[in-house]
VOGU-3710 file (C-alpha; in Angstrom, 3 decimals, decimal comma):
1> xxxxxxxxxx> 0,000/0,000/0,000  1,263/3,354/-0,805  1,622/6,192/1,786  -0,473/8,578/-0,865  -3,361/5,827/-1,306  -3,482/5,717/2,677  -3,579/10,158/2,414  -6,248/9,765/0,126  -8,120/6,866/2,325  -8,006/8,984/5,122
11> xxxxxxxxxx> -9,135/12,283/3,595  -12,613/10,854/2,227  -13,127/9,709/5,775  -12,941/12,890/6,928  -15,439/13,923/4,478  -17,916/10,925/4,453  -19,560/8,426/7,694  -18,164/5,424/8,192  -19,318/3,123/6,201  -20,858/0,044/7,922
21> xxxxxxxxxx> -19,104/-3,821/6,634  -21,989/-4,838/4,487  -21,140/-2,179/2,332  -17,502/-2,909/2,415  -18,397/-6,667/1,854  -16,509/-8,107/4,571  -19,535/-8,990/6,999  -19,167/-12,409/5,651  -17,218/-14,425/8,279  -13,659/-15,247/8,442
31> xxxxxxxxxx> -13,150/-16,600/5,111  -14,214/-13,694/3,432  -11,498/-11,801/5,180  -8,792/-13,672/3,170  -10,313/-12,825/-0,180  -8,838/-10,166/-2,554  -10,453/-6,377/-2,287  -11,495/-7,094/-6,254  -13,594/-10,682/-5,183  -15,074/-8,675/-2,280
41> xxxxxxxxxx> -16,154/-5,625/-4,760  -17,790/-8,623/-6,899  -19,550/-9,879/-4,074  -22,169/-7,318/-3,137  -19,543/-4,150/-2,014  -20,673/-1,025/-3,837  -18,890/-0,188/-6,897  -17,322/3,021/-7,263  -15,268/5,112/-4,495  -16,698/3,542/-1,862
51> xxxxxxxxxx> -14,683/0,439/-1,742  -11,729/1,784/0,150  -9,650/-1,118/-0,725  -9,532/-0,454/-4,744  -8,078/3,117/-3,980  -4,978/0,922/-1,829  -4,567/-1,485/-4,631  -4,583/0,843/-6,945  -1,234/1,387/-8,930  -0,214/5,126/-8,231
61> xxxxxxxxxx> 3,762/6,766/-8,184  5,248/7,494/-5,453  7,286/10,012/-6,388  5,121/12,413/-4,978  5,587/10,848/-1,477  6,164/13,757/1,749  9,606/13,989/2,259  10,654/13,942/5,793  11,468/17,774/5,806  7,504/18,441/4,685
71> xxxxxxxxxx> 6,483/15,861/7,830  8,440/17,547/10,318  7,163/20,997/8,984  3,608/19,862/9,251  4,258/18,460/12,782  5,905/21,808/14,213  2,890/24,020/12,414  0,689/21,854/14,384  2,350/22,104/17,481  2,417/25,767/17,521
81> xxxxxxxxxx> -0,891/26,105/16,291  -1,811/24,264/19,495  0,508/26,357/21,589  -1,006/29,663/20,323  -4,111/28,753/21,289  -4,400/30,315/24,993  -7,987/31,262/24,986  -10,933/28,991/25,818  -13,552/28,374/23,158  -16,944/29,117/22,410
91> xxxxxxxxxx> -19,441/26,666/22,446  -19,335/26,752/19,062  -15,622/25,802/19,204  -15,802/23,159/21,164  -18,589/21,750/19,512  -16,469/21,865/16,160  -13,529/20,712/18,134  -15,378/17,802/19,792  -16,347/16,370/16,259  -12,390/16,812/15,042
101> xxxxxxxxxx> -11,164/15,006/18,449  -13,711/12,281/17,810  -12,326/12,105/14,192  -9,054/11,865/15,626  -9,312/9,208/18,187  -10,926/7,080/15,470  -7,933/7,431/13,187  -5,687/5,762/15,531  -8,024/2,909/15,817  -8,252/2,534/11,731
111> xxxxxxxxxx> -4,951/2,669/11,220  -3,719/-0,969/12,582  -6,728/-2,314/10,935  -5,417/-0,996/7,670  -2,095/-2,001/8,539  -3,034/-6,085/9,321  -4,369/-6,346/5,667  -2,929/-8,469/3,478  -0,675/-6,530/0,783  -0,155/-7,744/-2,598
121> xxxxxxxxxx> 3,907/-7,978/-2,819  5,748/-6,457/-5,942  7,494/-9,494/-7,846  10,827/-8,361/-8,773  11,335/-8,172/-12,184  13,728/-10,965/-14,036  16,462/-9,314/-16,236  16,202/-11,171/-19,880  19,044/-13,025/-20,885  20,269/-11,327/-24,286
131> xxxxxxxxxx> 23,153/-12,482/-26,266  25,038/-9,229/-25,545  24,572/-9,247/-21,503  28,549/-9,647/-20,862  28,297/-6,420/-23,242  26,169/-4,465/-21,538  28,095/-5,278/-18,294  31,526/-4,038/-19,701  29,606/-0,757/-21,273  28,220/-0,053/-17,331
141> xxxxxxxxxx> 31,756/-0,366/-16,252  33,083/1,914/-19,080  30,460/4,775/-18,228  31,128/4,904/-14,581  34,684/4,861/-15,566  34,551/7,710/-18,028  31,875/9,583/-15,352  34,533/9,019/-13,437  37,323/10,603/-15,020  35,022/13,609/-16,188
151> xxxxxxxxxx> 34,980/14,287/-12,914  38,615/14,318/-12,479  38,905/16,848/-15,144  36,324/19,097/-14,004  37,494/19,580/-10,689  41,021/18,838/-10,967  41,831/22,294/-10,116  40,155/22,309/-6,779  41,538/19,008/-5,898  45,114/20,160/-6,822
161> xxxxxxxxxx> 45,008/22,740/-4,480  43,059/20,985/-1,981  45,638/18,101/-2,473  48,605/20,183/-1,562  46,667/21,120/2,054  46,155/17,501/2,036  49,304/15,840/1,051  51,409/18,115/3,430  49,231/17,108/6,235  50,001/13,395/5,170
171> xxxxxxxxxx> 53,487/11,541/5,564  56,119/11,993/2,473  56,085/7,992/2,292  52,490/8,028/2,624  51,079/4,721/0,432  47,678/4,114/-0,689  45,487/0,518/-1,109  43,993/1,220/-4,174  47,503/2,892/-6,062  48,888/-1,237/-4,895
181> xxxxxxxxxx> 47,254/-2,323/-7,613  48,279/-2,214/-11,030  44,771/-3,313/-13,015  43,308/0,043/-11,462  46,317/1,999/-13,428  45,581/0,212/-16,513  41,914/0,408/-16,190  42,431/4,196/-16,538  44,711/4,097/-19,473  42,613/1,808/-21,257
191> xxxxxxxxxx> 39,099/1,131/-19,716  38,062/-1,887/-17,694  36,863/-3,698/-21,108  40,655/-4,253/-21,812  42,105/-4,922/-18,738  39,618/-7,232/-17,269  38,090/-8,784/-20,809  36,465/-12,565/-20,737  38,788/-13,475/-17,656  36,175/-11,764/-15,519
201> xxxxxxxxxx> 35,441/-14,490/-12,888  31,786/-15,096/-12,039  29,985/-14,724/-8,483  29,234/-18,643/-8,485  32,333/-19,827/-9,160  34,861/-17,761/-6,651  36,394/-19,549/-3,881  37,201/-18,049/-0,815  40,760/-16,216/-0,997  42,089/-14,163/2,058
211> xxxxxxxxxx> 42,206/-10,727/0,677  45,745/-9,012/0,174  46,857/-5,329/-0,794  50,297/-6,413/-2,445  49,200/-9,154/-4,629  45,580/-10,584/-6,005  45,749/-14,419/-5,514  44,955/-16,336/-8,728  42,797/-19,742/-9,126  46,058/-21,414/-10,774
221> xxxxxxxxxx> 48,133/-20,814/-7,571  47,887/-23,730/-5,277  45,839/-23,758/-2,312  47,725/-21,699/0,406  48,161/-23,666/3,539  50,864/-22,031/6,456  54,487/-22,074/5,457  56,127/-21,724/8,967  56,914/-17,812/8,559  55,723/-15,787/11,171
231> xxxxxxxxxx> 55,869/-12,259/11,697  56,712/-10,859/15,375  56,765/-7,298/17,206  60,115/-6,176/18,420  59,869/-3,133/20,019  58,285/-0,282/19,408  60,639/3,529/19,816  59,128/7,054/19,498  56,112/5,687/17,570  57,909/3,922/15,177
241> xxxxxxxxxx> 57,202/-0,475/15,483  60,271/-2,488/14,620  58,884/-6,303/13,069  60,931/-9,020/11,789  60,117/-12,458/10,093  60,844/-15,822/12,148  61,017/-19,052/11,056  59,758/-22,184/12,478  61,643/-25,355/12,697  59,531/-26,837/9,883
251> xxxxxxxxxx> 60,208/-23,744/7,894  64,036/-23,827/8,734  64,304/-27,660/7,535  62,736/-26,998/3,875  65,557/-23,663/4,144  67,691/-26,171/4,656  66,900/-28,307/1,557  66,760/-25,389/-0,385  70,226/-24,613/0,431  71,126/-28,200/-0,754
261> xxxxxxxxxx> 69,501/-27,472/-4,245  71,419/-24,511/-4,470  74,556/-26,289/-3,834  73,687/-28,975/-6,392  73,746/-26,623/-9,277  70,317/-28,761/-10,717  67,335/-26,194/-10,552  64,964/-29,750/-11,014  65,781/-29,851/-7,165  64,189/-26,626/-7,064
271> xxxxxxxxxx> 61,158/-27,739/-8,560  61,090/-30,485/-6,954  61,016/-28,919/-3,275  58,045/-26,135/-4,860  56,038/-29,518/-5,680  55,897/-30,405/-1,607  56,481/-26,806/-0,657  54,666/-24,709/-3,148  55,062/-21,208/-1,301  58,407/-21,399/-0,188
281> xxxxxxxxxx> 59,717/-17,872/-0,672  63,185/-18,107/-1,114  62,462/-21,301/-3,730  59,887/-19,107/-5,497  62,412/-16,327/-6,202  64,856/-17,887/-7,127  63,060/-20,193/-10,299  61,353/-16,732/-10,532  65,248/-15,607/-12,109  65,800/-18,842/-14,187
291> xxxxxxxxxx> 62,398/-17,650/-15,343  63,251/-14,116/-16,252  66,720/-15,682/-18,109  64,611/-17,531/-20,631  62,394/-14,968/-21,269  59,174/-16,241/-19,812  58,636/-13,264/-18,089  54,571/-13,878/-17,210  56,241/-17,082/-15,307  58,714/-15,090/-13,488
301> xxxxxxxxxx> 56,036/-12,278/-12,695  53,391/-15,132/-11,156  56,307/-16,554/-9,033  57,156/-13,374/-7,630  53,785/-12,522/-7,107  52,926/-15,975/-5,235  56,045/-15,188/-2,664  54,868/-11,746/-2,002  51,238/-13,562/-1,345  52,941/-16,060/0,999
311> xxxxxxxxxx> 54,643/-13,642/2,981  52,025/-11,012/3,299  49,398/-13,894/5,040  52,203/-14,299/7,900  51,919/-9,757/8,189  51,035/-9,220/12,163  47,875/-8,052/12,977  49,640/-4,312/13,859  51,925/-4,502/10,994  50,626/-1,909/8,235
321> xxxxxxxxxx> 51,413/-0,931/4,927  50,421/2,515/4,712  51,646/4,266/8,138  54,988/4,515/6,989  55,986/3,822/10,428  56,667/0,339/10,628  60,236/-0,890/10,153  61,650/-4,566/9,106  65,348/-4,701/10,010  67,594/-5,931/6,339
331> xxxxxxxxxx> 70,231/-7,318/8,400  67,854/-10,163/9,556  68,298/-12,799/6,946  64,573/-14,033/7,415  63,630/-10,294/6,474  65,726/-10,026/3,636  63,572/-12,195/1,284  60,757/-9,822/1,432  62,804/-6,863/0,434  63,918/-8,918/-2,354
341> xxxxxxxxxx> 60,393/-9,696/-3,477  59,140/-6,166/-3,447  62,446/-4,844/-5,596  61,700/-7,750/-7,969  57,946/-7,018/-7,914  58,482/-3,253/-8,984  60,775/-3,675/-11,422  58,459/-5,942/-13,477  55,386/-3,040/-12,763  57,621/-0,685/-14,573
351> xxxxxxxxxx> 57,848/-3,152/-17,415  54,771/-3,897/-17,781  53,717/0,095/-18,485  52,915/0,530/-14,830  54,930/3,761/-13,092  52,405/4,730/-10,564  51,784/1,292/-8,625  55,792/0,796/-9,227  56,252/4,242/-7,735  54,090/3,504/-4,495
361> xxxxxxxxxx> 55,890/-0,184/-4,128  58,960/1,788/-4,037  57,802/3,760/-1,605  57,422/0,691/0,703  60,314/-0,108/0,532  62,262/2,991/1,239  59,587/3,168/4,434  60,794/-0,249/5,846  64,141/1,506/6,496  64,441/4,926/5,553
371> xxxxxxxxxx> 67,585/6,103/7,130  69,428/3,165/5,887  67,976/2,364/2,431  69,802/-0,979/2,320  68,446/-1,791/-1,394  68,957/2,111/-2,518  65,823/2,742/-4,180  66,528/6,590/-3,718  68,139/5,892/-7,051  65,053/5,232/-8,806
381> xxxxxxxxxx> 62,270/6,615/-6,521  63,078/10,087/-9,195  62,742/8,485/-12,413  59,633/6,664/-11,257  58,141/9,605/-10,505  58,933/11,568/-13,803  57,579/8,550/-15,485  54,316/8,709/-13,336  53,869/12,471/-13,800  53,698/12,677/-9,846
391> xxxxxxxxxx> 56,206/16,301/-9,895  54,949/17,363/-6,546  56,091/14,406/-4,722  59,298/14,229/-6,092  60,202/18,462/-5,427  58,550/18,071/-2,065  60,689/15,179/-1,221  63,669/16,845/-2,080  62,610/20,171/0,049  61,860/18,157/3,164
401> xxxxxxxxxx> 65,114/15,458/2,769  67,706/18,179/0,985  68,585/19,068/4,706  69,759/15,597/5,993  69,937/13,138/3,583  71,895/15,749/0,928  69,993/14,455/-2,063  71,191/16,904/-4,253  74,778/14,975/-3,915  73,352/11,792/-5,750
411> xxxxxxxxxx> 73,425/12,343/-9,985  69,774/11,205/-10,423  68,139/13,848/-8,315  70,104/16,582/-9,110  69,051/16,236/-13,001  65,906/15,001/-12,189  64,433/17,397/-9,821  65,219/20,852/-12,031  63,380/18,416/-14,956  60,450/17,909/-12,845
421> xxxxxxxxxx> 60,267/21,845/-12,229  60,259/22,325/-15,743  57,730/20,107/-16,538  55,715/22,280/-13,721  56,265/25,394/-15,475  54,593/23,662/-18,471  51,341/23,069/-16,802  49,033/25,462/-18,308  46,524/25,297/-14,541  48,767/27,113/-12,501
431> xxxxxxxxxx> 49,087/30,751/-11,916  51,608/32,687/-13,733  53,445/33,405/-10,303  53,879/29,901/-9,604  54,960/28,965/-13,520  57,664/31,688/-13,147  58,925/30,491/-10,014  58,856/26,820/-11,272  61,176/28,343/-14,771  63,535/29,940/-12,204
441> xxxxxxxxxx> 64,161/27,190/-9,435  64,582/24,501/-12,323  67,147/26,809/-14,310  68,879/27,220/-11,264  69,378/23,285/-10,554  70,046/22,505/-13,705  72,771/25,327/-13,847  74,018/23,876/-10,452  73,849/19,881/-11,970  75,806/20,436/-15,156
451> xxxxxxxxxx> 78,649/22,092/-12,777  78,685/19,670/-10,242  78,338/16,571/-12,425  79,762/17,880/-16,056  80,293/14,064/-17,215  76,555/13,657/-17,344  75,989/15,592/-20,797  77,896/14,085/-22,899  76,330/10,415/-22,437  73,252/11,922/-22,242
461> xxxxxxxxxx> 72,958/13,227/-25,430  74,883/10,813/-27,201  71,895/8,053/-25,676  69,226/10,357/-26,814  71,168/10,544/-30,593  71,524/14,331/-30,390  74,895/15,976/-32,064  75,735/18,839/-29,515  76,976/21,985/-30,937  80,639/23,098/-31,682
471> xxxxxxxxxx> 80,901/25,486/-28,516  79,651/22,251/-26,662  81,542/19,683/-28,503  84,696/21,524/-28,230  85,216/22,635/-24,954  87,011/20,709/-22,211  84,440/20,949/-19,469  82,181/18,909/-20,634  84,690/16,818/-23,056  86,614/13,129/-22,451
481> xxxxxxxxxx> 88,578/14,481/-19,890  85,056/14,811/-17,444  84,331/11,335/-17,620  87,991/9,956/-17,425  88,978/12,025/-14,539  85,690/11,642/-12,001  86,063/8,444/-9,469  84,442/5,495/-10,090  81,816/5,175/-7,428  80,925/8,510/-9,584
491> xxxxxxxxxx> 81,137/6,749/-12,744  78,608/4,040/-11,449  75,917/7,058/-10,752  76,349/8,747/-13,242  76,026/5,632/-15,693  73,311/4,415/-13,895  71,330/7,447/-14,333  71,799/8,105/-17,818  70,817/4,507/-18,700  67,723/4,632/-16,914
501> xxxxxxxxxx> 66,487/8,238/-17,568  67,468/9,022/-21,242  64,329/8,776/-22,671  62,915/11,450/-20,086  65,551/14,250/-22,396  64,164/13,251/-25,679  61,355/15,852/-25,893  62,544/18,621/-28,225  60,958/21,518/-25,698  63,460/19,283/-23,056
511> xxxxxxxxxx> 66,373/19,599/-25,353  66,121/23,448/-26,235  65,427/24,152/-22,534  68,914/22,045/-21,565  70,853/23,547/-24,737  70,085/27,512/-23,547  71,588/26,256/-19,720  74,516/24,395/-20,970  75,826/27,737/-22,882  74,860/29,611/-19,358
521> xxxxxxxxxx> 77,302/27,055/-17,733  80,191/27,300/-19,866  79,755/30,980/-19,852  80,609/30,449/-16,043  82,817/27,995/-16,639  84,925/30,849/-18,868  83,957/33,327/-16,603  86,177/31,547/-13,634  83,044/30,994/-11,123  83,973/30,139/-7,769
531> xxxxxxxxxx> 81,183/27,558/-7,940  82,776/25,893/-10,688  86,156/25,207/-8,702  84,316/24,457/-5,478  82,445/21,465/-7,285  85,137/20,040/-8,474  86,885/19,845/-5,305  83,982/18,227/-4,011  84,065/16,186/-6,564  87,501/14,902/-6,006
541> xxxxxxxxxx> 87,191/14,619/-2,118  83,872/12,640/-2,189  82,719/9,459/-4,561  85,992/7,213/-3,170  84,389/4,309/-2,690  80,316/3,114/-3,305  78,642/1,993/-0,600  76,709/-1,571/-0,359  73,724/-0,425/-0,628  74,689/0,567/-3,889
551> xxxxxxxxxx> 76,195/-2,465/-5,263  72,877/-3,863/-4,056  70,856/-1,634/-6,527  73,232/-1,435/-9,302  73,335/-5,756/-9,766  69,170/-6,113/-9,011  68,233/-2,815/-11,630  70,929/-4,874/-14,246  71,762/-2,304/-16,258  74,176/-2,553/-19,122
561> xxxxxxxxxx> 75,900/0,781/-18,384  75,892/0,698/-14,661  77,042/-3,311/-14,366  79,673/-2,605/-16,955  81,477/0,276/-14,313  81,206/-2,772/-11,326  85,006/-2,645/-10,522  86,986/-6,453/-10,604  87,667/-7,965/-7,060  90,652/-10,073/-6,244
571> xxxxxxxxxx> 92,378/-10,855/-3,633  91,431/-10,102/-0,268  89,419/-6,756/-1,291  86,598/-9,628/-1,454  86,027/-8,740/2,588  85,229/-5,257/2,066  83,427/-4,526/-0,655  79,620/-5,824/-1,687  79,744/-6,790/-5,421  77,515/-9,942/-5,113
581> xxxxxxxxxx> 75,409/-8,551/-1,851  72,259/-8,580/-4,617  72,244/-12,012/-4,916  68,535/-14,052/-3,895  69,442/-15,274/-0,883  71,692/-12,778/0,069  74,027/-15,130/1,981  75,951/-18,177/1,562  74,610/-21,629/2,246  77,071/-22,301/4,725
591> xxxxxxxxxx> 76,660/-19,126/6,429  73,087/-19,338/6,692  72,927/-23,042/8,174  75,011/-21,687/10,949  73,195/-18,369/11,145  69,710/-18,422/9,967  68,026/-17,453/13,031  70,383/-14,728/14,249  71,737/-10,966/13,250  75,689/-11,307/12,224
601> xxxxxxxxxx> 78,099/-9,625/10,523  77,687/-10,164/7,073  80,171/-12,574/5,508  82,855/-12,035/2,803  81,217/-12,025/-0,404  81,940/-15,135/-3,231  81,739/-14,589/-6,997  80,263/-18,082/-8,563  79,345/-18,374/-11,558  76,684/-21,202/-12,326
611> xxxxxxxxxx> 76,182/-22,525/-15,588  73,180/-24,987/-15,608  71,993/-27,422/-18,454  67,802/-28,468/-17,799  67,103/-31,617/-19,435  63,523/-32,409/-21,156  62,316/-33,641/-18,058  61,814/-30,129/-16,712  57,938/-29,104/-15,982  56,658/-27,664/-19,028
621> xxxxxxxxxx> 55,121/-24,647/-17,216  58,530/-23,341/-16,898  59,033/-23,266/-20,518  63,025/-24,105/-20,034  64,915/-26,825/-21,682  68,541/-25,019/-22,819  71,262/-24,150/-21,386  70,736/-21,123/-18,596  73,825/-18,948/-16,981  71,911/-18,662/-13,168
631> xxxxxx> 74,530/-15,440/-12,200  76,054/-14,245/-9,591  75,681/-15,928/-6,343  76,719/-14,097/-3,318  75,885/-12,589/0,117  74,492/-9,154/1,379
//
């Protein structure tokens, strides 16, 4: 019954006497009770208005229906009207008020009556099944997307500036769920049709999965079951919680066997111990590499994907991913696997066309251990952020870190922060203040980069297949002599950033914008600046020797020009220096059956090369049956 057929009911009462049952047609006993208000009209109830019931059954809109504003209106109107009322009636009035009171008290009394009727229930309607209903599904899912992003647009302006009241508020290593995800950055670059496509599962035939933020579990994984990781709480210091990873003694035993397959030089064993062990981490990562060598990379990116699953079910209820202020100790070999997996996981995001949910896994990493950065990401945090058009990130995290970390000391940010300025100055929604300061601060850097780091232009253009002037070409700043004369932890930067970022300086407004700075530089450079001469005492004093962490990054990234400056070890420089400290274990067997479960110095690094020859008998989902050079095996 509608709420306007029950206004309507109650109006023509006021208007009319009640009506006795005979007329209704209900005087009949019980059973006519239960009989529709149409049989009852048939049986001998007037016709017209004055069967109630065919006004409630009738089929009106409710769109007209009081809204709960109007109701409480109508109640306080009442309520005053009663209130204002202070003088006593006539007769007259209270004889007029008598027959509304009576009318009143019998409203009450009608209304459960009303109320116990039976009601005629709406069927829902069945959708028709058309030949085109996937279709229509994936056009839905395209509109909301596109309403979506129309949104964006339209009010990108406020929620730039809003942002930047927002993002300050928020942590620098802030991370978000939904930017985990890669399908939701390739659902906006082309549509969920694309991205999702037939594979779309159906409600009926999902299992139950535990639900992750790092990694979606797949219906070809096996069925996860525990592995014998654990995560624990430390300690927790000046709001910052310190976690690590423990293994059980079940857990430590299949290490164990891994260790032996390693040793064997036969990666069968390997596949072998992921048959009784299929989420062993360390087992995972490692095929996940044998994978990568033969060019299966969709193999290699599903086993890195299943260890990052495994180790994320054993997280600790406290342990979060977005705080940015929880802390897993790299010197802990049990810890070290799931920096590994997050490095490897990243680096096949950015190959896959993915910057943004690469940028925010690198983020997670460099908040698991910020002040010591033991895989270096701060390397690459810059060009995944130029890649990902996220500029404001990357200048405010060189404002707020400039002071203590001295950023502007590392190659990568000092080219790549002025270049993210620059790119500011090109946005057309900012106001001309803020476009003019953007042109000035990134001239400045950019001035201040090509003095402090003159070897960087030379490879730069010559990767980006532009012939530099004769001013340029010709003058000794910027000639042979730069390159040969800088120190090789230099050399290793510097090669490293070229390599990665060239393709960032290709843009012809790019070029013309580093072309009119590099003839302001060598005008200083002729002009005797005291600049010039205190950078390249800086130059000579600092970049002796790399540090681990670096090494770390430089073998993982595997970049031609970057591996090719490694320097040889011999001899006993093995102890001191961290060539193979990338490797997937990060320590030697023998070190880690004697110290698995403890914190040590780290051992003296080994250089093994592994040469490995899979026969037929190899699983065929692994797609590997030549000859395979596994790499360098090492410790941390």
């Amino acid at each position: 019954m509608s709420r306007r057929a029950l206004r309507r009911l109650r109006g023509e009462q006021r208007g009319q006497e009640e009506p006795g049952l005979g007329e209704l047609g209900l005087a009949s006993g019980p059973e006519r009770g239960g009989e529709w208000p149409q049989a009852a009209a048939k049986a001998g109830g007037r016709p017209g208005i004055s069967n109630r019931f065919e006004l409630i059954t009738s089929e009106e809109p409710e769109d007209d229906l009081p809204s709960k504003e109007e109701r409480a209106d109508a109640r306080l109107k009442e309520h005053d009207a009663a209130e204002g009322s202070n003088e006593e009636p006539t007769p007259e009035e209270k004889k007029h008020n008598g027959q509304t009171d009576g009318k009143g008290t019998n409203q009450p009394d009608q209304r459960p009556v009303l109320n116990n009727k039976p009601r005629k229930k709406k069927k829902k309607r069945k959708t028709k099944k058309t030949s085109g209903g996937e279709a229509l599904e994936d056009d839905d899912l395209e509109d909301i997307d596109s309403l979506l992003e129309k949104i964006e647009d339209t009010n990108g302006l406020s929620q730039e500036t809003q942002s930047g009241i927002i993002a300050d508020s928020r942590p620098l290593l802030y991370i978000e769920h939904r930017n985990l995800n890669p399908e939701n950055e390739l659902k906006r670059y082309f549509g969920a049709r694309a991205v999702l496509g037939d594979q779309r599962p159906r409600q009926r035939q999902r299992q139950y999965v535990r639900s992750t933020w790092l990694t979606a579990p797949k219906n070809t994984w096996p069925r996860y079951s525990k592995t014998g990781i654990a995560m624990q709480l430390v300690e927790t210091r000046r709001g910052v919680q310190y976690f690590t990873f423990e293994h059980h003694r079940e857990y430590q035993q299949v290490q164990f066997k891994f260790l032996d397959a390693v040793e064997s030089m036969d990666p069968n064993n390997i596949v072998l111990l992921l048959q009784m062990n299929p989420y062993h981490v360390d087992s995972l990562l490692q095929l996940s590499d044998v994978c990568r060598m033969q060019e299966d990379q969709e193999m290699a990116r599903d086993l890195v994907e299943r260890a990052l699953y495994s180790l994320e079910c054993t997280f600790h209820p406290v342990f979060s991913l977005t705080s940015g202020s929880c802390r897993l100790d790299y010197r802990r070999p049990e810890n070290r696997a799931f920096y590994l997996a997050l490095f490897k996981h990243l680096m096949f995001l950015e190959k896959r066309g993915c910057p943004r949910t690469a940028l925010e896994f690198c983020k997670l990493i460099l908040s698991l251990d910020p002040e010591n950065d033991p895989l270096c990401v701060l390397l690459m945090i810059d060009f995944l952020s130029l890649r990902a058009r996220e500029y404001a990130f990357l200048t405010r995290m060189f404002q707020e870190w400039e002071s203590h970390r001295n950023l502007s000391q590392l190659p990568n940010f000092a080219f790549s922060v002025p270049l993210a300025y620059f790119f500011l100055s090109q946005q057309e929604e900012h106001s001309e203040l803020e476009l003019s300061q953007a042109r000035q601060r990134a001239a400045r850097l950019i001035q201040l980069a090509l003095i402090m780091f003159p070897s960087v232009l030379m490879p730069l253009l010559d990767h980006c297949s532009v012939q530099p002037d004769a001013r340029v070409a010709s003058h000794s700043f910027f000639g042979l002599n730069a390159q040969i004369s800088q120190p090789p932890a230099l050399n290793q930067l510097t090669s490293l950033y070229v390599g990665r970022t060239h393709s960032l300086w290709k843009d012809p407004a790019v070029m013309a914008w580093l072309e009119t700075n590099v003839h302001e530089v060598l005008r200083m450079v002729d002009a005797r600046d005291p600049l010039v001469e205190e950078c390249e005492h800086k130059r000579k004093m600092r970049y002796q020797s790399a540090p681990r962490n670096i090494y770390r990054h430089v073998i993982l990234s595997e970049m031609k020009e970057a591996t090719a400056a490694l320097p040889l070890v011999r001899g006993p420089d093995k102890a001191q220096t961290a060539l193979l400290c990338a490797a997937w274990w990060h320590s030697s067997p023998r070190y880690a059956r004697r110290h698995w479960t403890h914190i040590r110095p780290e051992p003296p690094e080994r250089n093994i090369h592994m040469t490995l020859k899979l026969p037929p008998s190899m699983p065929s989902f692994l797609g590997i049956n030549t000859w395979c050079c596994v790499g360098r095996l090492g410790c941390g």
